[in-house]
MMTF fields as JSON, N, C-alpha, C and O atoms, coordinates in Angstrom:
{
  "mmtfVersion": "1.0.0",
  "mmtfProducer": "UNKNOWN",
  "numBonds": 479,
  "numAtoms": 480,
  "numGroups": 120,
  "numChains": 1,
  "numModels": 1,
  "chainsPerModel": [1],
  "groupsPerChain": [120],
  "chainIdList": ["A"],
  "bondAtomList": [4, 2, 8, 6, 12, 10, 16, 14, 20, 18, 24, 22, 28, 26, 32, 30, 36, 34, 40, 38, 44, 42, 48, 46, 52, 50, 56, 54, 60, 58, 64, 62, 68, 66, 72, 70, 76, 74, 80, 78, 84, 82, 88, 86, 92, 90, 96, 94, 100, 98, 104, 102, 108, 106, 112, 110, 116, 114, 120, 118, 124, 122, 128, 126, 132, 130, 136, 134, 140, 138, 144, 142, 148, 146, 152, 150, 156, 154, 160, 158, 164, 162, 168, 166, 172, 170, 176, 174, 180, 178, 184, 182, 188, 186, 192, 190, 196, 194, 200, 198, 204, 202, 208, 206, 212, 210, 216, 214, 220, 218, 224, 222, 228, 226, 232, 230, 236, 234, 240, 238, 244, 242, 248, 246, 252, 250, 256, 254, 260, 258, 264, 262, 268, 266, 272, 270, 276, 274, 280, 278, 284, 282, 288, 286, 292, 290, 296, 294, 300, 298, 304, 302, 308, 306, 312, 310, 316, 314, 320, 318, 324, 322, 328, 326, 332, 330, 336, 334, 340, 338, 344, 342, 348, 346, 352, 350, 356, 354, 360, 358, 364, 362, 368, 366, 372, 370, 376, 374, 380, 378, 384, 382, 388, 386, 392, 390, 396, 394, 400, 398, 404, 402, 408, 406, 412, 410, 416, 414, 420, 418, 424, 422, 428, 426, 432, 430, 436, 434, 440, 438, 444, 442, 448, 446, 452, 450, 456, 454, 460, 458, 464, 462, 468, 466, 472, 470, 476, 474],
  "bondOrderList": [1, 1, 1, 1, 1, 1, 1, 1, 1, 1, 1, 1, 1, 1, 1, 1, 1, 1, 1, 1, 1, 1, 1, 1, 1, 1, 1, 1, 1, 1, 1, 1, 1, 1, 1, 1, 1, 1, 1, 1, 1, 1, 1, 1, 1, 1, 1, 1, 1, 1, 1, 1, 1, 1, 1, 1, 1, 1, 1, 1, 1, 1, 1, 1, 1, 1, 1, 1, 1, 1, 1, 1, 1, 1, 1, 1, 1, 1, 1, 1, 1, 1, 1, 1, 1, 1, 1, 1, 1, 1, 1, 1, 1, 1, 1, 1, 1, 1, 1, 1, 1, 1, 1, 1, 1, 1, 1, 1, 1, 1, 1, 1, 1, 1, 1, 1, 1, 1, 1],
  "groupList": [{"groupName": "UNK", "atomNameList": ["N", "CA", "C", "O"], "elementList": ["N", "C", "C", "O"], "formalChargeList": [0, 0, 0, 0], "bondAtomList": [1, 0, 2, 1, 3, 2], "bondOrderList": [1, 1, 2], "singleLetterCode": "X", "chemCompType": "L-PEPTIDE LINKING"}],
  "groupTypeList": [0, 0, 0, 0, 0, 0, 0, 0, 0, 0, 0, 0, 0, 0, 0, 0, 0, 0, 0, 0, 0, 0, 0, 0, 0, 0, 0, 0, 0, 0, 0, 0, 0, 0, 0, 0, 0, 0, 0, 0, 0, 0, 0, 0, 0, 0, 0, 0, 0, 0, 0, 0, 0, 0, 0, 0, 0, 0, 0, 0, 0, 0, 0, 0, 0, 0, 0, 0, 0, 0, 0, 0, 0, 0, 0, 0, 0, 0, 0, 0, 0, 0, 0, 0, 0, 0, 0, 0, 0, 0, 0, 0, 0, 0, 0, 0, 0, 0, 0, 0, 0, 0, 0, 0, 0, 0, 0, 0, 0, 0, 0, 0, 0, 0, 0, 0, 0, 0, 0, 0],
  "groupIdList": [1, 2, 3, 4, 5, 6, 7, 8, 9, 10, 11, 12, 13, 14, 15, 16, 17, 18, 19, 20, 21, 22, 23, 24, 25, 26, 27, 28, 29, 30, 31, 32, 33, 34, 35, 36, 37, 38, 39, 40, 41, 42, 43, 44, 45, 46, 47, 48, 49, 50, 51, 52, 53, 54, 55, 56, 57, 58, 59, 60, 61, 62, 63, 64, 65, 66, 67, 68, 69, 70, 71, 72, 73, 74, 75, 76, 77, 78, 79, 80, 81, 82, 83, 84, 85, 86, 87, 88, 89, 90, 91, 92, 93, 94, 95, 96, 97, 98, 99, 100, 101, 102, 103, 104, 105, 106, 107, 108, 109, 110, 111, 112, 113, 114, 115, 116, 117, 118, 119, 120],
  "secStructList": [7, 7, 7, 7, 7, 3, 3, 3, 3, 7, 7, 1, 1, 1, 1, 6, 6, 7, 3, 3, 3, 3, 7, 7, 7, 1, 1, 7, 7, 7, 7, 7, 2, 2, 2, 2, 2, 2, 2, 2, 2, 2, 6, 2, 2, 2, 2, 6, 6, 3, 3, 3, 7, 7, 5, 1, 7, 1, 1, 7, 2, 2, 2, 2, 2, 2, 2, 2, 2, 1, 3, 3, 3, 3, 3, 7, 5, 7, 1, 7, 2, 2, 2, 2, 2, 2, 2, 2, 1, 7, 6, 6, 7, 2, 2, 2, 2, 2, 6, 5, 1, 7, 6, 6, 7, 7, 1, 1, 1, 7, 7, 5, 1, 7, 3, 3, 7, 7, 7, 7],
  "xCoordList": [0.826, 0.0, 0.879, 1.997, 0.473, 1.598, 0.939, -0.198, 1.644, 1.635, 1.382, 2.042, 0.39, 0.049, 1.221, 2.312, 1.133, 2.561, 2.081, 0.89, 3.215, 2.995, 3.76, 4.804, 3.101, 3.603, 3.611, 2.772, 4.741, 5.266, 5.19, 5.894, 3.977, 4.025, 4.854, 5.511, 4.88, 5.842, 5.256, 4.188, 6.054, 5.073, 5.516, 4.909, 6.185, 6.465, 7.02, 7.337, 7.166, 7.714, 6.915, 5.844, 7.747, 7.124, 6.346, 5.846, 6.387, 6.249, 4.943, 4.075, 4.656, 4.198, 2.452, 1.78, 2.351, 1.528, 1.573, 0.682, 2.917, 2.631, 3.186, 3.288, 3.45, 3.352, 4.318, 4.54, 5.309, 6.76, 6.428, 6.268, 6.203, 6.179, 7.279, 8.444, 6.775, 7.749, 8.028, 7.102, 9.33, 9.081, 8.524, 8.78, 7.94, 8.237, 9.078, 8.958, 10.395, 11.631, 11.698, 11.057, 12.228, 12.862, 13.449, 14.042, 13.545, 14.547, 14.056, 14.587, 13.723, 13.275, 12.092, 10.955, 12.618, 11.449, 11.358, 11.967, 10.774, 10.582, 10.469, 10.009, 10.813, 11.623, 10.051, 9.265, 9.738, 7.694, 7.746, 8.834, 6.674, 6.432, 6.61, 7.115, 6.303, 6.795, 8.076, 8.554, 8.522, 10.558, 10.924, 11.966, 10.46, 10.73, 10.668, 11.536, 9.14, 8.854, 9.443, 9.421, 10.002, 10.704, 12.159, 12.767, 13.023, 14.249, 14.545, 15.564, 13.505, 13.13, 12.727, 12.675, 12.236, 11.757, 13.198, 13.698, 13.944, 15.493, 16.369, 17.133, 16.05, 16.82, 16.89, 17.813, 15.409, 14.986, 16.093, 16.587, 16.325, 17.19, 18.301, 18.681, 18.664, 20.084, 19.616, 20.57, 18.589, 18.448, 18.763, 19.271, 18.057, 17.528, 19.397, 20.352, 19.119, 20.466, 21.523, 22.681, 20.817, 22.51, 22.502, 21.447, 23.851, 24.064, 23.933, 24.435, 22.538, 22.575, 22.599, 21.762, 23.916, 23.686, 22.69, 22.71, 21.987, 21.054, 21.541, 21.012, 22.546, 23.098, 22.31, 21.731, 22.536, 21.411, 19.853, 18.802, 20.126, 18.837, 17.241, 16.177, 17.456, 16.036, 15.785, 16.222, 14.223, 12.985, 13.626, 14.406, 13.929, 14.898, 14.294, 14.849, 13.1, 11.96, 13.231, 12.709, 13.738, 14.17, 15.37, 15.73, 15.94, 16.245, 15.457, 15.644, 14.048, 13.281, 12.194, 11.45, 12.365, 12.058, 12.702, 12.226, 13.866, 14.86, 14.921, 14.948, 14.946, 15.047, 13.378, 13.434, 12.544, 11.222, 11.256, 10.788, 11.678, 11.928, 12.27, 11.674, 13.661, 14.304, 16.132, 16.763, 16.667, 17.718, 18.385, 17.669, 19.831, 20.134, 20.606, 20.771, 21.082, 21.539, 21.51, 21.841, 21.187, 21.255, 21.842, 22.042, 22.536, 23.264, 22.953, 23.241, 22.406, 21.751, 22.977, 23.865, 22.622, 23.447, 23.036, 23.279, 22.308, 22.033, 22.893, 23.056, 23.169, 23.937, 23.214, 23.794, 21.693, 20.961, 20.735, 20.114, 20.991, 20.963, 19.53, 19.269, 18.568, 17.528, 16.571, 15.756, 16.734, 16.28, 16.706, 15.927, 17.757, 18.95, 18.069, 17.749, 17.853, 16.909, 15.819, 15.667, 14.698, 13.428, 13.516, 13.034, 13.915, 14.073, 14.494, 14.201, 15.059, 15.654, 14.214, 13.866, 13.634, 12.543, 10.672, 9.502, 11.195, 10.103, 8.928, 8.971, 7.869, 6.915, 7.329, 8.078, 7.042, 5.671, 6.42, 5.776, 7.724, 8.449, 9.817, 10.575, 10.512, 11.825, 12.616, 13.566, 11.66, 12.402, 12.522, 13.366, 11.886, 11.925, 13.281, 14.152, 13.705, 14.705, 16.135, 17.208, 15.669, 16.936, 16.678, 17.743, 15.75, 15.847, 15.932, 16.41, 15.418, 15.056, 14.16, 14.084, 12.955, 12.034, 12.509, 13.576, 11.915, 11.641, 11.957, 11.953, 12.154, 12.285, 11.059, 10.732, 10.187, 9.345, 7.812, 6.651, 8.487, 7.123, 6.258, 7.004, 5.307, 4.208, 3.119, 2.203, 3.051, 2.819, 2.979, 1.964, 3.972, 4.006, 5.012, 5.437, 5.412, 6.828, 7.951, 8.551, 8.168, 9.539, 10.035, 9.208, 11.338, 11.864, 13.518, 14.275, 13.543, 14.753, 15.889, 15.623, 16.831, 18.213, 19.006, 18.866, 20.059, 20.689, 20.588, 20.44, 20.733, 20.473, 21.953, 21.817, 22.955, 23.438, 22.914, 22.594, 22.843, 22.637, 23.743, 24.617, 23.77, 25.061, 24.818, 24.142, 25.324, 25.488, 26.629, 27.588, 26.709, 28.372, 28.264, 29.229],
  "yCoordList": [-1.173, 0.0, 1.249, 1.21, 2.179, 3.351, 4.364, 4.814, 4.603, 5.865, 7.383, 7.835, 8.152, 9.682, 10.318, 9.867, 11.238, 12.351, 13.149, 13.372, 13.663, 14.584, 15.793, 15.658, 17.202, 18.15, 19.067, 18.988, 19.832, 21.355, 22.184, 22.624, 22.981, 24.527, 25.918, 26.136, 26.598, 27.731, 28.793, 29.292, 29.261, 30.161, 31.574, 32.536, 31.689, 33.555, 33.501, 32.498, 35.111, 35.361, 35.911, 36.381, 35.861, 35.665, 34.59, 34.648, 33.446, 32.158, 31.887, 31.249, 32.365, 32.112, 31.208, 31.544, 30.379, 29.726, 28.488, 27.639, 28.428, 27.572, 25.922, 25.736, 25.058, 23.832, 23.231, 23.324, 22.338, 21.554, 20.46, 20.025, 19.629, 17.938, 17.17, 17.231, 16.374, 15.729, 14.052, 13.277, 13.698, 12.102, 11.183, 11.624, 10.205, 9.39, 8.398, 7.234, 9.059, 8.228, 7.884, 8.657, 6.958, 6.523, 7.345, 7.747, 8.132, 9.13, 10.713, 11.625, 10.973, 12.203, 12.774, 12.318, 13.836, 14.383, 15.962, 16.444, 16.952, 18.054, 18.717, 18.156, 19.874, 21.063, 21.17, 21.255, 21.166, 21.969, 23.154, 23.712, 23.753, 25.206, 25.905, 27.027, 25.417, 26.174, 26.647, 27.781, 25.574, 25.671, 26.41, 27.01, 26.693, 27.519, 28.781, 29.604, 28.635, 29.845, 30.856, 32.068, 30.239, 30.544, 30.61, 31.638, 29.397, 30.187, 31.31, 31.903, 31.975, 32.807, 33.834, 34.52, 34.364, 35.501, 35.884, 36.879, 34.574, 35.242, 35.864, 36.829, 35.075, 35.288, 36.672, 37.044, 37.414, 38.253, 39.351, 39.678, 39.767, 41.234, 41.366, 42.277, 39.678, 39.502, 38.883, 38.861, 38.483, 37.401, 37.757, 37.185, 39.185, 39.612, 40.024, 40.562, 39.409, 39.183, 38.426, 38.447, 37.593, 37.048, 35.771, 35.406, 34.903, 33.743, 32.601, 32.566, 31.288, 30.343, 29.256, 28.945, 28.318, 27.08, 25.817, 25.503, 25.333, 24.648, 23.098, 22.104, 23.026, 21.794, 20.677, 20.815, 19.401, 18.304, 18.958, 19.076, 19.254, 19.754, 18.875, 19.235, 17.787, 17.514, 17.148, 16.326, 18.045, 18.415, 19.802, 19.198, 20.636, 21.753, 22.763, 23.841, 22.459, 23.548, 24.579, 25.686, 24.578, 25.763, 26.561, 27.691, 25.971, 27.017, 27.74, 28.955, 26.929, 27.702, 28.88, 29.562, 28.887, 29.276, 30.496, 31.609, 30.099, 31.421, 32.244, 33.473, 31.504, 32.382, 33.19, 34.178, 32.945, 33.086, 34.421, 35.361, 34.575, 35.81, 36.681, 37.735, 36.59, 37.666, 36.73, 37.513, 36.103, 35.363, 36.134, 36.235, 36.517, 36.128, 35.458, 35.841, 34.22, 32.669, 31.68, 31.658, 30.959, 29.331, 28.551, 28.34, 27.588, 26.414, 24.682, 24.164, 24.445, 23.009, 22.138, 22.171, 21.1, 20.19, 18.643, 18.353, 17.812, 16.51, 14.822, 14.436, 14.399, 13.318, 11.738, 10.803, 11.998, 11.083, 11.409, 12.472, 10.912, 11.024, 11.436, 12.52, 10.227, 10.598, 11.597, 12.241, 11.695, 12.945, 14.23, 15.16, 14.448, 15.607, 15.794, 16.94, 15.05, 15.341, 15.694, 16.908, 14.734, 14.953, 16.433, 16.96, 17.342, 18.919, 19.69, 20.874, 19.062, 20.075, 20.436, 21.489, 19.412, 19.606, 20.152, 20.299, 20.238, 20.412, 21.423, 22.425, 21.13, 22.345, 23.117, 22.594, 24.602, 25.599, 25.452, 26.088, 24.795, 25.243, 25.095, 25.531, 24.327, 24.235, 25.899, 26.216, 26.538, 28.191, 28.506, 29.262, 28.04, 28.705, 28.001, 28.812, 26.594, 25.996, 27.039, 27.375, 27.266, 28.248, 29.473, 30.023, 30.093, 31.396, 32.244, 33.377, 31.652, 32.77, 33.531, 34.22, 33.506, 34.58, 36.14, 36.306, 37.074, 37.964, 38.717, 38.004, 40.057, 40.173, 40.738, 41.473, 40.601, 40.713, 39.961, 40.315, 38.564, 38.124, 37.334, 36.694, 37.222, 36.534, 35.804, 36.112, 34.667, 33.598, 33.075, 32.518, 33.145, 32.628, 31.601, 31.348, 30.954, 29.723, 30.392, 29.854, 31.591, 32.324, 33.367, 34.031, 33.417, 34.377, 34.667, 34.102, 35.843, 36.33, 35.343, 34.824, 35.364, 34.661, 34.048, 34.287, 33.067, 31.769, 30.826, 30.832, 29.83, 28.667, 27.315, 26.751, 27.035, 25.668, 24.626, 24.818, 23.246, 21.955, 21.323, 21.568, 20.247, 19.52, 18.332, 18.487, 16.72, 15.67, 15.504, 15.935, 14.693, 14.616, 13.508, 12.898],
  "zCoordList": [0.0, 0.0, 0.0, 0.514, -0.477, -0.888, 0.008, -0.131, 0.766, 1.61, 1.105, 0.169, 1.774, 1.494, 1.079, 1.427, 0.43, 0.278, 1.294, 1.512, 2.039, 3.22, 2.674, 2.037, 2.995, 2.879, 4.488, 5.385, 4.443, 4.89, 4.54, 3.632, 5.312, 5.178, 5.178, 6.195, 4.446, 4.857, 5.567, 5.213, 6.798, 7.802, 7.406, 7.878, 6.857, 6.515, 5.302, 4.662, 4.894, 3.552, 3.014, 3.395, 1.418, 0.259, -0.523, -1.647, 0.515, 0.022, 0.81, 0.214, 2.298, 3.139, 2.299, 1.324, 2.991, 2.816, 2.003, 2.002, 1.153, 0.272, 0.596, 1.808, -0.006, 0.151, -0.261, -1.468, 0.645, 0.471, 0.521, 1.661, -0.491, -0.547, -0.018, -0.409, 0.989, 2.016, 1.639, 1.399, 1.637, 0.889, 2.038, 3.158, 2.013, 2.992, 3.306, 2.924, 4.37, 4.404, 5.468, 6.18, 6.114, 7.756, 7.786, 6.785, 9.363, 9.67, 8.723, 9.358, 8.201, 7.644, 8.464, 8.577, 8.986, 9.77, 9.706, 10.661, 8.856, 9.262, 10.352, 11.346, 10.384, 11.469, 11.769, 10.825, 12.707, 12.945, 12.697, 12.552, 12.602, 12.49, 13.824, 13.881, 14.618, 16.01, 15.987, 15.961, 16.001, 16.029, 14.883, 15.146, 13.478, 12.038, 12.989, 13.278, 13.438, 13.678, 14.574, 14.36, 15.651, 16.822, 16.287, 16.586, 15.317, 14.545, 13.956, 14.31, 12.674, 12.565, 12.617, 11.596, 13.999, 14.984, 14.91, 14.385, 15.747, 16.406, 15.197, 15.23, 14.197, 12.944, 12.026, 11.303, 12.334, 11.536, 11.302, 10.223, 12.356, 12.563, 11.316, 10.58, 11.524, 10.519, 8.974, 8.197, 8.513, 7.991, 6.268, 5.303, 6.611, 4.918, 4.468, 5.029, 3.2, 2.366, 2.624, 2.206, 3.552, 4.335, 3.546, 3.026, 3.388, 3.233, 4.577, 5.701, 3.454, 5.094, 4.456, 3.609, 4.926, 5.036, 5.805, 6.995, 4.894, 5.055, 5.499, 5.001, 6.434, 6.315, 7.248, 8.326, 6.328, 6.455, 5.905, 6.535, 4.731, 4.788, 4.627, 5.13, 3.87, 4.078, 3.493, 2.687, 3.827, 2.734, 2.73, 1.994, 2.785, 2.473, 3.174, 3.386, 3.575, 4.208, 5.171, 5.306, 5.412, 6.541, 5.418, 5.747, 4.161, 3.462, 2.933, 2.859, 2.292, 1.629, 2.134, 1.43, 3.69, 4.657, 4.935, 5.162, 4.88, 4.444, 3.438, 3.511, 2.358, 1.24, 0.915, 0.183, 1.228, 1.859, 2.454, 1.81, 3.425, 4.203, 3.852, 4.072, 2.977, 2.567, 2.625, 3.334, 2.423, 2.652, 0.753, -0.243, 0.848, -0.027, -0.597, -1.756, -0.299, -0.505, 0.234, 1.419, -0.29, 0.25, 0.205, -0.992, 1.009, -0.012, 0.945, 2.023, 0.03, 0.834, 0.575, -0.276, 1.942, 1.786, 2.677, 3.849, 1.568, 2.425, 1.387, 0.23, 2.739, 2.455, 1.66, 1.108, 1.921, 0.996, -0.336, -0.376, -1.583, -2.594, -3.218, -3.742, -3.032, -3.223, -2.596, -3.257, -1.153, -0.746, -1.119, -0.909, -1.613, -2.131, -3.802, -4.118, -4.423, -5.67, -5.054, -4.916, -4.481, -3.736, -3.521, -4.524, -2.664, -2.123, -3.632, -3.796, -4.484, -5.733, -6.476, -7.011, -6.345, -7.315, -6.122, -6.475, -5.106, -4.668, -4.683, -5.395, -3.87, -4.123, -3.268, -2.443, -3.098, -4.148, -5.419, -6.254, -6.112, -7.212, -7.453, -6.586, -8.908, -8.875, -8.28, -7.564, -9.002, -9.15, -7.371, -6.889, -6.877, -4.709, -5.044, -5.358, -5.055, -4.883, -5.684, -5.184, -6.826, -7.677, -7.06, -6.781, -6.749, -6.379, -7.495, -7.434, -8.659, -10.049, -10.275, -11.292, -8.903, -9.212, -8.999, -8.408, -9.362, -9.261, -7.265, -6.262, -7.279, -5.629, -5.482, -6.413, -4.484, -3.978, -4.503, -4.3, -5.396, -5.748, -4.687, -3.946, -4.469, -3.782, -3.826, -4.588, -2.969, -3.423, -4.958, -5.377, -5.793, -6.726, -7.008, -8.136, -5.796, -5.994, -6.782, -7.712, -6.326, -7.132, -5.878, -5.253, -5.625, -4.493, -5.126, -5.916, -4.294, -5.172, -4.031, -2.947, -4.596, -4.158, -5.074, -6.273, -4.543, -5.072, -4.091, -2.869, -5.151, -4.157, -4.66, -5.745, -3.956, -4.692, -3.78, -2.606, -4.576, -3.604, -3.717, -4.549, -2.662, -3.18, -2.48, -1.463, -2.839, -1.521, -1.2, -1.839, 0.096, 0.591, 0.898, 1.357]
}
């Protein structure tokens, strides 16, 4: 029997509201929204334009979370192969993952930044 796709919400931004498809893996567990949310608060002061490593990332949700906000780069980095594609291609959009939208677009799965991925 094949298991639901689970998704992650994004709680702020430019992105805010939209939807991160989560794989279902052993050991893969998204960051909650409490804890995003509470990283984030602390984060704000510094966040906009800064470079953040996303390491172990995932489902990538806390870069895209970042770059969401106002982040100006990202650089993911997870050691599972297939989860490391899974996050490249995820929702709201390949482009959240590249960071080729437009600056200040909303809700449209596009945010300004860069983004590299990589596995190790």
């Amino acid at each position: 029997m094949k298991s639901k796709p689970h998704h992650v919400r994004i709680i702020g931004g430019s992105l805010r509201g939209s939807r991160v498809e989560v794989l279902d893996r052993p050991g893969l567990r998204p960051t909650p929204d409490r804890a995003r949310e509470t990283l984030f608060n602390w984060l704000a002061p510094v966040l906009s334009g800064a470079r953040v490593l996303d390491l172990f990332a995932g489902t990538g949700v806390l870069g895209i979370e970042a770059l969401s906000r106002g982040a100006g780069r990202v650089d993911f980095v997870e050691s599972d192969p297939a989860i490391a594609a899974a996050a490249s291609h995820a929702d709201p959009t390949e482009a959240t993952i590249r960071g080729t939208g437009p600056p200040g677009a909303r809700r449209s799965g596009a945010v300004a930044g860069s983004v590299r991925s990589g596995v190790c």
